[in-house]
C-alpha positions in Angstrom: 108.3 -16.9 176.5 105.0 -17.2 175.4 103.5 -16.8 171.8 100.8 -18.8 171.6 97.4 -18.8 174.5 94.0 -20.3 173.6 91.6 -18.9 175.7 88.4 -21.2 176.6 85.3 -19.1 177.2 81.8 -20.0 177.2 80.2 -16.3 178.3 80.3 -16.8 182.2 81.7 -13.8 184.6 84.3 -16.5 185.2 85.6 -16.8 181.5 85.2 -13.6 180.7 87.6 -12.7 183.4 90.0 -15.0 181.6 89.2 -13.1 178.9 90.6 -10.2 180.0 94.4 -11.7 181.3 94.4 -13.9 177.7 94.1 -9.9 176.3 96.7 -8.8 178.3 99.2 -11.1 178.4 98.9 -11.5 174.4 99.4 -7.6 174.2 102.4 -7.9 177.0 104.7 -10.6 175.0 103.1 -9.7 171.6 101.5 -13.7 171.4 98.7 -14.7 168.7 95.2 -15.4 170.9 92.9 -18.2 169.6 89.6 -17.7 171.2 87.5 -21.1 171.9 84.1 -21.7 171.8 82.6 -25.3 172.5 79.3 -25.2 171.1 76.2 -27.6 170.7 75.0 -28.6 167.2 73.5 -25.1 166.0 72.2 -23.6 163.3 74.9 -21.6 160.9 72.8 -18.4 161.7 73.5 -19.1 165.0 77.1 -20.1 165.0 77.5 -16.7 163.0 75.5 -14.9 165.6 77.7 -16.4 168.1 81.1 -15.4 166.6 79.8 -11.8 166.2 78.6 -11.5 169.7 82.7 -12.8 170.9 83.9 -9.9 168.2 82.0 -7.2 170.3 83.2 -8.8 173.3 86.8 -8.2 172.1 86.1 -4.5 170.7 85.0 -3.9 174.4 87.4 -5.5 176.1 90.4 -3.6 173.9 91.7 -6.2 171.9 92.2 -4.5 168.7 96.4 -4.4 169.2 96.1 -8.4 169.5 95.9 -10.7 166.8 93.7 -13.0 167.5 91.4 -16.1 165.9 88.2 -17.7 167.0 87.4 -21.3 167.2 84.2 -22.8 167.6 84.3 -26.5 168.2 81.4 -28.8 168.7 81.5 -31.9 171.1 83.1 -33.1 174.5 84.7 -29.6 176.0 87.9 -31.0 177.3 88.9 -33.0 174.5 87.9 -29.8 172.4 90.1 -27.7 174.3 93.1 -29.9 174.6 92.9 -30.8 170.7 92.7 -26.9 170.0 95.5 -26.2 172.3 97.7 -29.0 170.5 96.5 -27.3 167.1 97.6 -23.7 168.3 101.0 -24.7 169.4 99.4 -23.0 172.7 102.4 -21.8 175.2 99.7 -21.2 177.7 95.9 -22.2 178.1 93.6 -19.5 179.9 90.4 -21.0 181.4 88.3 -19.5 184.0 86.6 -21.7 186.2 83.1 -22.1 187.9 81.7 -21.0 185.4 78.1 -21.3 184.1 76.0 -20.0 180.8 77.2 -20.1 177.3 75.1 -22.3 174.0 76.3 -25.5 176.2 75.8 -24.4 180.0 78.8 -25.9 180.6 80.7 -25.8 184.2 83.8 -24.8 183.8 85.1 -25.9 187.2 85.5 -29.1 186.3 86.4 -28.5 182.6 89.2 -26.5 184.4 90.4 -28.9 186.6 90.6 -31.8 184.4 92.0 -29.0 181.4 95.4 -28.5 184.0 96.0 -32.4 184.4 95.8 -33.0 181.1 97.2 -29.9 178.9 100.7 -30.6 178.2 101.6 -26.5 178.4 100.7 -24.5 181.3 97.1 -23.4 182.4 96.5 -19.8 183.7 93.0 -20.6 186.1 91.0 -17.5 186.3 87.5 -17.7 188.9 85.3 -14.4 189.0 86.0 -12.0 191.5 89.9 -11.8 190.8 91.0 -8.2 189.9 91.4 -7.4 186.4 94.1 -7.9 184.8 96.4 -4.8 183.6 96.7 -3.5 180.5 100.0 -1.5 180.6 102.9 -3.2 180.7 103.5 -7.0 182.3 99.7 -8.1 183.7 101.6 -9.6 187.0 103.9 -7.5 189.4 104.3 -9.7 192.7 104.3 -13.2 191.8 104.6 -15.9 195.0 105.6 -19.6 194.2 105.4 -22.3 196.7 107.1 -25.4 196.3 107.8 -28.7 198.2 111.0 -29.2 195.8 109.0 -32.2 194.2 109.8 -32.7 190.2 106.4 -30.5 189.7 107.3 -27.9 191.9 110.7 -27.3 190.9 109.8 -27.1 187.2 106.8 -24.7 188.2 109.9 -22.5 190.1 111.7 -22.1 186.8 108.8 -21.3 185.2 108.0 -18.4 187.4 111.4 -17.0 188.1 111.4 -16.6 183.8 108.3 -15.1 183.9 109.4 -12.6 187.1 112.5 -11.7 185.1 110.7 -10.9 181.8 107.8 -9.1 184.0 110.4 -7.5 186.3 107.9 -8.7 188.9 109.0 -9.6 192.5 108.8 -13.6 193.1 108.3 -14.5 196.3 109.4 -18.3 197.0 108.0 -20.0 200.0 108.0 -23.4 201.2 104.9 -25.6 201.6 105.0 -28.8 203.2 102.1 -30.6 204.8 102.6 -31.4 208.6 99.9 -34.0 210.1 99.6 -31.7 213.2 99.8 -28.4 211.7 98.5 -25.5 209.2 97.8 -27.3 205.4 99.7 -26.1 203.2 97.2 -24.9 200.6 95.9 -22.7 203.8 99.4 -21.2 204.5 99.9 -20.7 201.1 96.5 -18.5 200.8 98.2 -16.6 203.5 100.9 -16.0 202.4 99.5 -14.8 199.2 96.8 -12.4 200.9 99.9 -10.8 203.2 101.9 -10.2 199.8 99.4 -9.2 198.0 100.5 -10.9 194.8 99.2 -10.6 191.5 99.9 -14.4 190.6 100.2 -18.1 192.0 102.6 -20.1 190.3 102.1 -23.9 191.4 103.1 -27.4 189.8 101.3 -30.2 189.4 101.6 -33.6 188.3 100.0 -35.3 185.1 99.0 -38.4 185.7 95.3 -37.2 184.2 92.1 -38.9 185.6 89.6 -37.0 188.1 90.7 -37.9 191.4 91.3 -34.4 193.2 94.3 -35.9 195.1 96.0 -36.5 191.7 95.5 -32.9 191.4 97.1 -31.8 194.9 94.9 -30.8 197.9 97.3 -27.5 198.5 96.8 -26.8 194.4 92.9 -27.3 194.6 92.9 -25.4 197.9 94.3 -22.2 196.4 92.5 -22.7 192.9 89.0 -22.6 194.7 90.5 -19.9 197.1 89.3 -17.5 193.8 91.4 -14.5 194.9 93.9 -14.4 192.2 95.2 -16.1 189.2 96.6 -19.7 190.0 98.9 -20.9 187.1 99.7 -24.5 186.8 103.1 -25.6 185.2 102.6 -30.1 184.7 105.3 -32.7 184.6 104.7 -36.1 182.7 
C-alpha cells in the first residue's frame, strides 16, 4: 500500500517525531524512506556536517532495517517538499508540524498545512507530544475515521479501511456534521478520538490549494492542532 514516504524534517521535537512514524511505517510495509532537508545556501562543509548529523539521528532512532536516502534541497520549503515528493514517487508524505529550529528556522505549522492542500498523495501530520510510534509490527492499532460522506471524506474512508485491514487495526467510523446550534464537529471528533483511544486520524480534505484555513476544513484544522495523535489527510482534486 505504501512504498514510497518522504519525510520533511528540519531538527524540531515536532519533525523528529515524524521521524520516528516515517521509520516505522517504512519498516512495517518494507517502503524506501527519502529523508528531506530544506536548507539555506551553506558551505559544502556544512551541508556535509548536516547529512552526518541526520545519519546519527537515524542510527539512534533504529533505522538500519530501512532503506533510506537523504535529500537536501535549497529554496522555498513547500515547493521543495512537493517537488521531492513528485520525484520520490512518495505514497505518503510525513511532516511534523509547529515546528521550529533547523539551518532555515523554518515553522513547520504552516509548511504543514499548506504541504496537505497541495501534495497530491496523502500527508501523515505529526505535532510533538504524540506517543511514539511502534516499532513491532503495524505502527497504528485503533484507527477512527470521521466523515460527512463528502467526495473527500469518502475517499479518506477507503483509504483507512485498506490501511485497517493491512494493519489488522480496529477502524472506528463516526459521523461528523456541523450543526449551527450544537457541538463542532472537529470538537466531537477530538472526543471521540480521546474515548477510543486511537492511534490514528484518518480525515479528507479537499485540494483546492491556497492558504485560507476554511479551504482546509475547520473540523480538519481542529483536530490537526488538537496535537494528540497522528492526523492523516487523504486530498481529492
Amino acid at each position: 500500500m505504501i512504498k514510497n514516504i518522504l519525510c520533511a524534517i528540519d531538527r524540531s521535537p515536532s519533525s523528529l517525531q515524524a521521524l520516528g512514524y516515517a521509520i516505522a511505517l517504512a519498516a512495517w510495509q518494507d517502503a524506501r524512506l527519502t529523508l528531506l532537508e530544506v536548507i539555506e545556501d551553506v558551505p559544502n562543509d556544512t551541508r556535509t556536517a548536516l547529512e552526518r548529523d541526520l545519519k546519527r539521528v537515524l542510527t539512534a532512532r533504529r533505522a538500519s532495517d530501512v532503506k533510506v536516502e537523504i535529500c537536501m534541497r535549497k529554496g522555498n520549503v513547500v515547493r521543495q517538499i512537493l517537488a521531492q515528493a513528485k520525484a520520490s514517487r512518495a505514497d505518503l508524505v510525513v511532516i511534523g508540524s509547529h515546528g521550529r529550529g533547523g539551518a532555515q528556522r523554518l515553522v513547520l505549522g504552516s509548511v504543514a498545512e499548506k504541504v496537505l492542500r497541495l501534495a497530491t498523495c496523502p500527508v501523515l501530520t505529526v505535532r510533538s507530544g504524540v506517543r511514539l510510534a511502534r516499532r513491532s509490527g503495524p505502527p497504528f492499532e485503533t484507527i477512527l475515521c470521521p466523515t460527512d460522506f463528502s467526495t473527500a471524506a469518502t475517499k479518506a474512508v477507503a483509504y483507512a479501511r485498506r490501511l485497517a485491514q493491512e494493519a489488522a487495526a480496529a477502524l472506528t467510523l463516526m459521523n461528523a456534521v456541523e450543526w449551527p446550534s450544537g457541538e463542532a464537529a472537529g470538537a466531537a471528533i477530538v472526543k471521540v478520538a480521546r474515548a477510543r483511544s486511537v492511534d490514528l486520524i484518518v480525515m479528507g480534505v479537499s485540494g483546492r490549494g491556497g492558504s485560507d484555513v476554511d479551504l482546509l476544513g475547520s473540523s480538519t484544522h481542529h483536530v490537526i492542532r488538537e496535537g494528540a495523535w497522528p492526523v492523516l489527510t487523504v486530498r481529492t482534486l
